[in-house]
C-alpha positions as CSV (number, residue, x, y, z in Angstrom):
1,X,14.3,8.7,-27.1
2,X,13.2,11.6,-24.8
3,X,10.6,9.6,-24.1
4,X,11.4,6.4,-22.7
5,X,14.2,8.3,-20.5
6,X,11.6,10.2,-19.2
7,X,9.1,6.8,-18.5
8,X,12.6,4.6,-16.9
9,X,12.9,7.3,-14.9
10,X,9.1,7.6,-13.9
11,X,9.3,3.5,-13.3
12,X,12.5,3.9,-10.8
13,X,10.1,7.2,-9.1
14,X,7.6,4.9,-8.7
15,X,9.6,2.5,-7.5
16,X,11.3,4.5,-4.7
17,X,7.7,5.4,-3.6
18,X,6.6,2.2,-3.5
19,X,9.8,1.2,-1.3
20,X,9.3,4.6,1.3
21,X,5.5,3.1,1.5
22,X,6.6,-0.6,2.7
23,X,8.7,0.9,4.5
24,X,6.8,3.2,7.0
25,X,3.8,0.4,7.3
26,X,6.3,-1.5,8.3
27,X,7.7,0.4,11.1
28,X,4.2,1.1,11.8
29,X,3.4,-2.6,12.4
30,X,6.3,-2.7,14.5
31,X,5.0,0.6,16.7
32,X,1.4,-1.4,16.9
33,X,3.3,-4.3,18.1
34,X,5.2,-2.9,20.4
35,X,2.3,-1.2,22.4
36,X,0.2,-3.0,24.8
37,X,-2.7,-3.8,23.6
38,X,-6.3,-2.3,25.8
């Protein structure tokens, strides 16, 4: 039992990582798009 807590809440760490990750190329795309391009 221990172990599949442990692994559901390894999925929803994963999950939240995954989520930070979209979410900072994301502004980052933004940023690019924002600045003149040379």
């Amino acid at each position: 039992m221990n172990y599949i807590s442990s692994s559901g809440s390894f999925m929803e760490d994963m999950t939240f990582n995954l989520r930070k990750k979209l979410v900072q190329c994301f502004l980052l795309c933004l940023k690019i798009r924002k600045e003149p391009k040379h």
